[in-house]
LUMTI-316049 format. One record per residue (C-alpha): x, y, z; residue in three letters. Coordinates in steps of 0.2 Angstrom, whole numbers, padded with zeros to 4 digits, always signed. Example, Ala and Ser with C-alpha at 12.3 -4.5 7.8 and 13.67 -1.06 7.14 Angstrom:
LUMTI-316049
+0062-0022+0039ALA/+0068-0005+0036SER/
END
This chain:
LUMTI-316049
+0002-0086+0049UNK/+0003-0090+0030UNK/-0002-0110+0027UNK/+0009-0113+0014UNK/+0000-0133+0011UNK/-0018-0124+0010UNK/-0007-0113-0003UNK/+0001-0127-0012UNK/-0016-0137-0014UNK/-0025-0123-0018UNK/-0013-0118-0035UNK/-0015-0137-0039UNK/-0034-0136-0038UNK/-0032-0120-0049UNK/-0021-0126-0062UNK/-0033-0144-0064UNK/-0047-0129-0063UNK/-0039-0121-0080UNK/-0037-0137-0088UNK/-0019-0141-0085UNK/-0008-0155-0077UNK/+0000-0149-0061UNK/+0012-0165-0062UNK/+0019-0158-0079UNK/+0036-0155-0077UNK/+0037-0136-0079UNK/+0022-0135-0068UNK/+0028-0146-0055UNK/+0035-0136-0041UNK/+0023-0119-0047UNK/+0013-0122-0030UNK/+0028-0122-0018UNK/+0035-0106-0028UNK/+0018-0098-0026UNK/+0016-0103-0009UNK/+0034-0096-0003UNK/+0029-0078-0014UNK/+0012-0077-0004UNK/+0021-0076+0012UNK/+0030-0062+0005UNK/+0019-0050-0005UNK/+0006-0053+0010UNK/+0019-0052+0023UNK/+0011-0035+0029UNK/-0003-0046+0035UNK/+0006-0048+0051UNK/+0013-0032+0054UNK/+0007-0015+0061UNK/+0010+0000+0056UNK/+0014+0005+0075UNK/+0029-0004+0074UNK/+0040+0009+0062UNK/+0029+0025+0066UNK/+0035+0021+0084UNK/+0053+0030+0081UNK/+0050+0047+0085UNK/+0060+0060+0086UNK/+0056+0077+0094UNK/+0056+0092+0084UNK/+0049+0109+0087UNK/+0043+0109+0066UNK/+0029+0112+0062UNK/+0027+0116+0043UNK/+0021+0100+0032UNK/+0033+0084+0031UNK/+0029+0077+0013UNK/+0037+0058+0009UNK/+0032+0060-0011UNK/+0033+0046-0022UNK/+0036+0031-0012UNK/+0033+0016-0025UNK/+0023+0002-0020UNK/+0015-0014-0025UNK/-0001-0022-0019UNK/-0014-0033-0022UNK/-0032-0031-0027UNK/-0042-0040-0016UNK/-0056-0043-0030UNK/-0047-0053-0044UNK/-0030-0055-0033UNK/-0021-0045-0045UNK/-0007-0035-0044UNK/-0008-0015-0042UNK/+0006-0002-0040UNK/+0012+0016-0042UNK/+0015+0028-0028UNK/+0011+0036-0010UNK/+0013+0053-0005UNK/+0011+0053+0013UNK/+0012+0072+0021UNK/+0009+0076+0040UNK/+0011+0093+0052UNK/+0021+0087+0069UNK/+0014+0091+0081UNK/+0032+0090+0093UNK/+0039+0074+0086UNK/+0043+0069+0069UNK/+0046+0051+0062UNK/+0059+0045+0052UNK/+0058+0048+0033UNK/+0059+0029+0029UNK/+0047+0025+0042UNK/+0032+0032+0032UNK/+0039+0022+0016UNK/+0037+0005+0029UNK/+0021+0010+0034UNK/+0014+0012+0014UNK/+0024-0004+0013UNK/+0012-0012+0027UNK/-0004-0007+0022UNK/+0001-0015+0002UNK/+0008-0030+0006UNK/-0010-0036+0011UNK/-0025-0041+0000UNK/-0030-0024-0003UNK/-0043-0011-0012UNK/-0034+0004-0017UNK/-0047+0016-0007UNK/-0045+0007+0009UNK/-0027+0006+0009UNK/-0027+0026+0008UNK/-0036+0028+0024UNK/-0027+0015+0033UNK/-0010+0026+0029UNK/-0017+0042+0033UNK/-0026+0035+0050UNK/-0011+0026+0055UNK/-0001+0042+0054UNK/-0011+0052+0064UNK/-0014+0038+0078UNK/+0003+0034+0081UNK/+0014+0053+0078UNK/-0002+0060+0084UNK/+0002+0079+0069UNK/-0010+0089+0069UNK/-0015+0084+0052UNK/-0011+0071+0038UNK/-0015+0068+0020UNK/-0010+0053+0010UNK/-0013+0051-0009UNK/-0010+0036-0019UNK/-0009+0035-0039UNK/-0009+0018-0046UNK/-0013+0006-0059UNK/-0024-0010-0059UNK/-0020-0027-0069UNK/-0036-0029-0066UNK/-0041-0014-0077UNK/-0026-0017-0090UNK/-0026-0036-0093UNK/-0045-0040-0091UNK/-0060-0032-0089UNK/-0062-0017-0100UNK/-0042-0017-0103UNK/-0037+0001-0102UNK/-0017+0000-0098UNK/-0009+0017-0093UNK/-0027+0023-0082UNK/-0021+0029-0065UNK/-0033+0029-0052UNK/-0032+0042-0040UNK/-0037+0044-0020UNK/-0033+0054-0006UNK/-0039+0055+0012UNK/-0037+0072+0024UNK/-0036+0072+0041UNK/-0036+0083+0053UNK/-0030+0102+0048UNK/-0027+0095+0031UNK/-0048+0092+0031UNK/-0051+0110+0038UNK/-0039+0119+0029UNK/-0040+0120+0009UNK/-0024+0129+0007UNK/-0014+0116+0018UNK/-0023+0103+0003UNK/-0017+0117-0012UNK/+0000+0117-0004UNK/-0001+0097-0002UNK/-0005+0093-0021UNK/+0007+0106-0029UNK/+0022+0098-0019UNK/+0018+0083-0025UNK/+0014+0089-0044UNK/+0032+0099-0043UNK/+0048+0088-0049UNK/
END
């Protein structure tokens, strides 16, 4: 799906655009490089997030599953930067559970697109309650911006923060205390 020659001849146009000489020697194969780390760090462009959600396993649980701290890195879709930090991803069964590295993939998924930090925590949490079907799910993301740290106002070190609650987790405040203090504990 990735069009490594629109790539290439893009990165050339951009490093003419900067004032440099793409046929300069340490420049030279930069557009195939970037062009071969595009297909990667977009790679979950052509994946769902059906795919590793669709391992279940039945389970008569029904207290809160909480996958904390799942590292990630994306990329802003606004200045194509990079952002990262971490998922915590939390859902009550509802008579199956997924495996644990399952809701790692699916973070993975929804990061390795061009990607606003907001969206991308909606997308987890919707994606979880489509294909386990719980009863609830709540997803938070803490992260940093290169767009924030290396331009623009130039604040390294601000997190920013989002959440999204569905289901029980949006009717029920103490199910969102419990949520938050799991992930605040060590």
């Amino acid at each position: 799906m990735i069009d490594e020659n629109k790539i290439m001849e893009g990165v050339r146009l951009l490093l003419e655009g900067i004032g440099e000489d793409p046929s300069r020697e340490g420049l030279l194969e930069t557009p195939q490089r970037i062009a071969r780390m595009y297909e990667e760090i977009f790679a979950g462009m052509t994946q769902s997030a059906g795919e590793p959600l669709a391992k279940t396993f039945h389970a008569k649980q029904t207290d809160m599953v909480l996958e904390k701290d799942i590292m990630f890195y994306s990329t802003c879709e606004h200045h194509l930067l990079p952002f990262y930090g971490k998922a915590h991803v939390a859902y009550i069964p509802n008579g199956k559970v997924a495996g644990l590295s399952k809701l790692a993939r699916t973070v993975e998924i929804f990061a390795r697109r061009p990607q606003l930090q907001e969206q991308m925590t909606a997308q987890i949490a919707d994606a979880v309650m489509e294909y386990l079907n719980p009863l609830g799910a709540m997803v938070m993301i803490e992260a940093e911006h290169m767009c924030m740290t290396m331009r623009g106002i130039k604040k390294p070190g601000s997190k920013t923060m989002t959440y999204a609650a569905r289901g029980v987790f949006r009717e029920q405040d103490g199910l969102q205390n419990r949520f938050f203090q799991m992930v605040k504990d060590k």
